[in-house]
C-alpha positions as CSV (number, residue, x, y, z in Angstrom):
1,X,0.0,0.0,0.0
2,X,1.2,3.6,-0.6
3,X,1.8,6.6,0.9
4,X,-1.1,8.8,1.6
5,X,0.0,12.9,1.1
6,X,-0.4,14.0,4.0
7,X,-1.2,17.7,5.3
8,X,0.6,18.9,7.8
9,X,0.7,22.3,9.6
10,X,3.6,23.7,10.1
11,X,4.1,26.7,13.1
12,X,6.8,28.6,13.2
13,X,7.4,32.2,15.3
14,X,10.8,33.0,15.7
15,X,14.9,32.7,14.2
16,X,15.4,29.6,15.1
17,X,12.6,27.6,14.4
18,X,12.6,28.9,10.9
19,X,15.8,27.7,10.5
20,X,15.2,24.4,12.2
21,X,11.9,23.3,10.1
22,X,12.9,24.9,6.7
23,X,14.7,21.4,5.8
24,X,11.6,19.8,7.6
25,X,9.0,21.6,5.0
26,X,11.9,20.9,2.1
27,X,11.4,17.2,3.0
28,X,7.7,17.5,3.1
29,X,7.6,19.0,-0.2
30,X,9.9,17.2,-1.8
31,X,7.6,13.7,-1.6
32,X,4.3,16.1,-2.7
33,X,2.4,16.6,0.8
34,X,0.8,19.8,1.9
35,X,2.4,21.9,4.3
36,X,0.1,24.8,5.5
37,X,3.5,27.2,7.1
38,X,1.8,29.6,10.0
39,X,4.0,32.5,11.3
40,X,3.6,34.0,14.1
41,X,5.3,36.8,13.5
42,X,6.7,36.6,17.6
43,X,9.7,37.6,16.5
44,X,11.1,41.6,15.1
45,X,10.9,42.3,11.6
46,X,14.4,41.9,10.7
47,X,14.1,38.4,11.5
48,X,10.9,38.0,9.2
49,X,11.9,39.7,6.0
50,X,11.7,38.5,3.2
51,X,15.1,38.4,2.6
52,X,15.7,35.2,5.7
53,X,13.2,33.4,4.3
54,X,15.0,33.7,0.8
55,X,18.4,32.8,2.1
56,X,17.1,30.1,3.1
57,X,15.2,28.7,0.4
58,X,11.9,28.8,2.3
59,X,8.6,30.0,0.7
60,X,6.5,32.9,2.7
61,X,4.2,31.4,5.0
62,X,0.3,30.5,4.1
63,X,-0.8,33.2,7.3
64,X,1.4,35.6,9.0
65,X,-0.4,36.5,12.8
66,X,2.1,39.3,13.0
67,X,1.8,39.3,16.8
68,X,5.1,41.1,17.6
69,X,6.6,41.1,21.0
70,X,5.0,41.4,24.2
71,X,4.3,40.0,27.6
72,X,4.5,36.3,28.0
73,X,0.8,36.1,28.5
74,X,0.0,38.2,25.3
75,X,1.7,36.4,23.3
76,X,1.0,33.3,24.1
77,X,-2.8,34.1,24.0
78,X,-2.8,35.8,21.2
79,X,-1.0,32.4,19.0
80,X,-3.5,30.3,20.7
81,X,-6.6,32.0,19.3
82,X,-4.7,32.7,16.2
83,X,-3.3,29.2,15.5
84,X,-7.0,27.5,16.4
85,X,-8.5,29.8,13.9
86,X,-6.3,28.5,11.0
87,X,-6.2,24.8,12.4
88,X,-10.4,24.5,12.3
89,X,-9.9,26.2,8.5
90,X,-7.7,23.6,7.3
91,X,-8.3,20.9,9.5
92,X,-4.5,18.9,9.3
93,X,-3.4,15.5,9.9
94,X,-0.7,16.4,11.9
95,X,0.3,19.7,13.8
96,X,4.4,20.1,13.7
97,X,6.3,22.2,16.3
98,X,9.3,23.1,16.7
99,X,11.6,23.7,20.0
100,X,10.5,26.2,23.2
101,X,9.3,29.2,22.5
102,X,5.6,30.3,23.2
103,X,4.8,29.9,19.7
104,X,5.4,26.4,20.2
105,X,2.9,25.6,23.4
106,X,0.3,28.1,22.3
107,X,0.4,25.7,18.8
108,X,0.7,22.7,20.4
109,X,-2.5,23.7,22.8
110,X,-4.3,24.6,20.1
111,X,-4.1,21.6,18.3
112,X,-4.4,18.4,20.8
113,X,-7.6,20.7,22.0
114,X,-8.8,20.1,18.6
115,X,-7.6,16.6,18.6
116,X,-5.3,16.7,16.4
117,X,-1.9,15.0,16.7
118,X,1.1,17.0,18.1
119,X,4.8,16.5,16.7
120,X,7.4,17.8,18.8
121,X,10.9,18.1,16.9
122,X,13.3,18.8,19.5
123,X,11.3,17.2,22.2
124,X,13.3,15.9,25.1
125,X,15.8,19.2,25.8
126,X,15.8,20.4,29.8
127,X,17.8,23.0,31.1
128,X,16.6,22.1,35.1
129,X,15.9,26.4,35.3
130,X,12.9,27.0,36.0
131,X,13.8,31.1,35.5
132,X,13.4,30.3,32.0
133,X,10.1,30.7,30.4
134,X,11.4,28.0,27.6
135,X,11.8,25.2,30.3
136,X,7.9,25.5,31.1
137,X,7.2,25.2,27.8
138,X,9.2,22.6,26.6
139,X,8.0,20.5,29.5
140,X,4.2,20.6,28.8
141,X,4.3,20.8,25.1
142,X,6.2,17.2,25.5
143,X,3.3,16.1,27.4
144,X,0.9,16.7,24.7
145,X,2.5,15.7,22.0
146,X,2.0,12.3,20.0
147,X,4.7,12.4,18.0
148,X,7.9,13.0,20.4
149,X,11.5,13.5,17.6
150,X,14.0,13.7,20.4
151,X,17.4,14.9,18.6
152,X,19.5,12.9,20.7
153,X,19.9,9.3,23.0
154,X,19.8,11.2,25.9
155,X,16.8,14.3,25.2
156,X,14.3,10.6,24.8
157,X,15.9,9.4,27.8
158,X,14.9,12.3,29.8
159,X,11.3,11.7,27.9
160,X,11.2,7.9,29.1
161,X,11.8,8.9,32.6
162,X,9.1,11.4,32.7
163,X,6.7,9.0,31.0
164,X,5.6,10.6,28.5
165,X,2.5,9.4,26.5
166,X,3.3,10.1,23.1
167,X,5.9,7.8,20.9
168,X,9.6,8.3,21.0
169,X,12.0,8.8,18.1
170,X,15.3,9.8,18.3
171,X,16.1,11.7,14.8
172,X,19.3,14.0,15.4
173,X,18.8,17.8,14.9
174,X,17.4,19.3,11.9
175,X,19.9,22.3,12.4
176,X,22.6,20.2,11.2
177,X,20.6,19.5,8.5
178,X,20.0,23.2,7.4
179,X,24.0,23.8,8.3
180,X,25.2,20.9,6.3
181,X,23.4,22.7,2.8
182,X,24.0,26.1,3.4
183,X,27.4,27.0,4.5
184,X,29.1,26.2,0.7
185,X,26.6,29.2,0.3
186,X,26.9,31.4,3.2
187,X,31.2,31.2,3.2
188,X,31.3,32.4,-0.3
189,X,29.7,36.1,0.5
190,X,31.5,38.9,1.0
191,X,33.1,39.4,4.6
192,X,29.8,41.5,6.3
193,X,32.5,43.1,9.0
194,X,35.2,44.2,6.6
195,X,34.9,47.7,7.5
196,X,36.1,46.1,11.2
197,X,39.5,45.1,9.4
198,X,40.0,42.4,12.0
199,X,42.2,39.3,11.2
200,X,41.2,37.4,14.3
201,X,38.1,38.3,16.3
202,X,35.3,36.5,18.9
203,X,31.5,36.1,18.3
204,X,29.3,37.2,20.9
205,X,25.6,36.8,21.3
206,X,23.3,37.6,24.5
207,X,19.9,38.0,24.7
208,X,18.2,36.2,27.8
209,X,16.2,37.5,29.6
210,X,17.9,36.0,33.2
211,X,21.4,37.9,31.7
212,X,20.3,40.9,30.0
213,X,17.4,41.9,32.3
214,X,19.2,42.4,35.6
215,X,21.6,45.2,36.0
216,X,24.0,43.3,37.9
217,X,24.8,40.4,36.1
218,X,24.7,42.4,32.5
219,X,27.4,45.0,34.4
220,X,29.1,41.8,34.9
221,X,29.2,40.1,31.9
222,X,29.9,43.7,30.4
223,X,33.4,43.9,32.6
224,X,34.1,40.4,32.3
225,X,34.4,40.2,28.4
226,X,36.0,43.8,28.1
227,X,38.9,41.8,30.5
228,X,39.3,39.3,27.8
229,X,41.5,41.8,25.9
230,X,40.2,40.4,22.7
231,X,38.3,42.0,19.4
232,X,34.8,40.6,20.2
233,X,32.2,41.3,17.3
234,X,28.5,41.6,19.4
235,X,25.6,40.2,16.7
236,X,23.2,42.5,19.3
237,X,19.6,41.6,20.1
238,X,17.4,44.7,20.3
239,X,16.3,43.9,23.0
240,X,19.8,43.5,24.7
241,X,21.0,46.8,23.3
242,X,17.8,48.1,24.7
243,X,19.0,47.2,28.6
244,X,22.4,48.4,27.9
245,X,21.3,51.8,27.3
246,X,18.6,51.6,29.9
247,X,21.5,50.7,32.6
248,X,24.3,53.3,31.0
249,X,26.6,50.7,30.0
250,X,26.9,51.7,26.2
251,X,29.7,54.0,27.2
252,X,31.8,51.1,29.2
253,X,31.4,49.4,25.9
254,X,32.3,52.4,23.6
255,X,35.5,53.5,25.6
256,X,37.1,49.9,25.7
257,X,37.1,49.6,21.6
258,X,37.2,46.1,22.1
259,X,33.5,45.1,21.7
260,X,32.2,45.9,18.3
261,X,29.0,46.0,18.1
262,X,26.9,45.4,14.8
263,X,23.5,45.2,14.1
264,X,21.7,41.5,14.1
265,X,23.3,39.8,11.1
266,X,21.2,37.9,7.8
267,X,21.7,34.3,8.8
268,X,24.1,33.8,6.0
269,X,26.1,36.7,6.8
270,X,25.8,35.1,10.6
271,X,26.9,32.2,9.2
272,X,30.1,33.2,7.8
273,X,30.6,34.8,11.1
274,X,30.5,32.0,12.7
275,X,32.7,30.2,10.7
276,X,35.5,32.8,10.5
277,X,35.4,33.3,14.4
278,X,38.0,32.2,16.4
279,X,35.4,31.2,18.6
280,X,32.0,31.9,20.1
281,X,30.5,33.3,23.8
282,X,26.7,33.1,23.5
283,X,23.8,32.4,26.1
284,X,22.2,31.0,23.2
285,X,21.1,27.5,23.2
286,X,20.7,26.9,19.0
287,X,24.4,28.2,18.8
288,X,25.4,25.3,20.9
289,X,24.2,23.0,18.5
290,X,25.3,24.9,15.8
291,X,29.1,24.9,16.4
292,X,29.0,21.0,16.5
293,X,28.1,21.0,12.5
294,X,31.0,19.5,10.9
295,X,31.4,22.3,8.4
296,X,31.9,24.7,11.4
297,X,33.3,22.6,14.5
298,X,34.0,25.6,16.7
299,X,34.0,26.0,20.6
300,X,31.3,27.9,22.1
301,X,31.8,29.3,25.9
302,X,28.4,29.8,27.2
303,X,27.3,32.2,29.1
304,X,24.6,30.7,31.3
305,X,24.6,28.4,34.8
306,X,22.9,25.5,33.0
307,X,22.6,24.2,29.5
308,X,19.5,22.0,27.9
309,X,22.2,21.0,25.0
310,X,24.6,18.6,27.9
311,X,25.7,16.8,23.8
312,X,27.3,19.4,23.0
313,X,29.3,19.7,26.2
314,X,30.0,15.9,26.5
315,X,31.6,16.6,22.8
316,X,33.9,19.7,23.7
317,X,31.9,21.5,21.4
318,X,30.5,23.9,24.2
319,X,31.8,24.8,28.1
320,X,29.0,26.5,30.5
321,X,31.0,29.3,32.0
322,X,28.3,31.1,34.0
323,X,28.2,35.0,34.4
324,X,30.3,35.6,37.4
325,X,33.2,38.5,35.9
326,X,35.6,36.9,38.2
327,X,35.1,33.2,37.1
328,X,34.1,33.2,33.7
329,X,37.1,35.2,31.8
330,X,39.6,32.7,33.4
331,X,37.3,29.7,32.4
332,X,38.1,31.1,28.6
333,X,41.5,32.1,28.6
334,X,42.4,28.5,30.0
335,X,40.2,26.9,27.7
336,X,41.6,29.4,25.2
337,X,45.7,28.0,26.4
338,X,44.4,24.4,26.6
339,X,45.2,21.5,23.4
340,X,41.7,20.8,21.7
341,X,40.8,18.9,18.6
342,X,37.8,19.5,17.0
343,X,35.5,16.2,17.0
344,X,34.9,14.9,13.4
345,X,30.8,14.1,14.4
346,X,28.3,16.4,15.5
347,X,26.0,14.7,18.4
348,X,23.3,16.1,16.6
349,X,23.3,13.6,13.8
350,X,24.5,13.4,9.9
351,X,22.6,16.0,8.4
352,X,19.2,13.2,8.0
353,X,16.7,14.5,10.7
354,X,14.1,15.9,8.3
355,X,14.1,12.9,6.4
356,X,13.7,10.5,9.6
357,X,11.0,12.7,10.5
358,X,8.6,12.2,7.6
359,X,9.6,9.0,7.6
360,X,8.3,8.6,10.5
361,X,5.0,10.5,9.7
362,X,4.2,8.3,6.7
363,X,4.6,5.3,8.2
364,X,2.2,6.6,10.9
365,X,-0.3,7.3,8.0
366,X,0.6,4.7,5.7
């Protein structure tokens, strides 16, 4: 018996999860099923021009609920309402999330309310914070979901111990999927910092709320990387640039010279960044993963207590430095002094996630 086409409805609201499903909706297409692609819009319009979604070889979305930012509440309220709406129009055979945010649980609320079937891709991931508005909603959307695509052994572990109801796959990442096709691409444009004229130079990120929303610890992280003594190029969130003005510490930045900061990058031109970089200090948990691809096989030193990517760790790929200014500058430079050869395997699979996911999904509807 054959293959069904199936239609499946796709949700994506921020960065990341466009970047993590794109090779997810590729696959879909590819074998002729119907994806319905709903965008929240959660994220700021930089991130949802047209110009990502051409870079990365994604159509525009079917609906766009241009929701914006707001408060936790609002925005996960408003996707709810939002993503029922277009779910009772096309009425799917499968819902398909992606990762954390409140996109994700609003999505995946909607649609087992509606009964009908929740895949979680990245299911399985725990950080153990409970400041994190991400843990909470990782957590119950794994609980709903029927379809569970844990990236790694240990993210379905952490699944089987909870007891989870839904089925159990362990896939590998579709990041390194998405990584694996377009770096050729991305490391062929022109250098986006060239006006920086920097030979060697380290990527930063920050942008979480338990960093950048206290005084205290961004002051810290602030003086702690301006120690480094190193040309650090800041990709900077809005909303991080936001607190430093808010807390005056634009002009610590400004007077060292040593953080540059530039506005958030085109995920190609990111991309290239990354790749040039010596290395990588980020609070970022997709970075983690990203390093690990074997076209990029950098170190990332993150900036956080805890870490829902331990893989990435265990492979050398990433070391959790925390945000004290005393602690974590040492933790680099001796990381920094220290012999290290870059694994040959990601943790995150070979580059085949999206295609054990739908084959998954039609032998579900076979």
């Amino acid at each position: 018996m054959g293959f069904l086409e199936l239609y499946v409805f796709i949700t994506i609201g921020t960065r990341p999860e466009i970047i993590k499903m794109t090779p997810v909706v590729h696959e879909l297409e590819r074998r002729n099923h119907t994806v319905f692609l709903l965008h929240t819009g959660q994220h700021y319009s930089q991130f949802m021009s047209e110009a990502f979604f051409s870079d990365l070889g994604l159509r525009s979305p079917d609906k766009n609920l241009q929701i914006g930012s707001a408060t936790q509440g609002e925005q996960t309220a408003r996707a709810l309402v939002g993503i029922e709406e277009s779910l009772m129009d096309t009425k799917p055979d499968v819902s398909l999330v992606q990762g954390d945010t409140n996109a994700v649980l609003s999505a995946a609320l909607a649609s087992v309310k509606l009964q009908i079937p929740v895949g979680h891709i990245e299911a399985g991931l725990r950080s153990y914070d409970i400041r994190m508005p991400e843990e909470h909603n990782r957590r119950l959307t794994d609980h709903v979901s029927k379809y569970l695509f844990a990236p790694t052994e240990h993210a379905a572990e952490i699944l089987r111990r909870e007891s989870v109801w839904g089925d159990i796959h362990v896939t590998g990442n579709t990041v390194i999927d998405m990584l694996q096709e377009i770096i050729p691409k991305a490391t062929t444009r022109e250098n986006p910092i060239k006006e920086l004229n920097l030979n060697e130079f380290v990527l930063l990120t920050l942008h979480r709320a338990e960093n950048v929303d206290d005084r205290r610890i961004l002051k810290g992280i602030v003086d702690g990387l301006i120690s480094l003594n190193r040309d650090i190029v800041f990709a900077a969130h809005p909303r991080t640039l936001s607190r430093l003005k808010e807390y005056e510490l634009m002009d610590r930045i400004q007077t060292s010279k040593q953080v540059h900061i530039i506005d958030p990058p085109g995920y190609l031109d990111f991309l290239y960044l990354l790749k040039k970089c010596d290395f990588v200090i980020t609070d970022s948990g997709g970075i983690q993963e990203e390093v690990t691809a074997p076209s990029i096989n950098k170190r990332a030193f993150v900036l956080r207590t805890s870490t829902e990517r331990p893989e990435a760790v265990e492979s050398g790929h990433a070391i959790v430095v925390g945000v004290n200014p005393k602690i974590f500058p040492l933790s680099i430079q001796r990381a920094e002094s220290s012999d290290w050869k870059a694994p040959t395997a990601s943790p995150y699979g070979s580059g085949k996630a999206s295609k054990y996911i739908v084959d998954i999904l039609e032998k579900e509807y076979k």
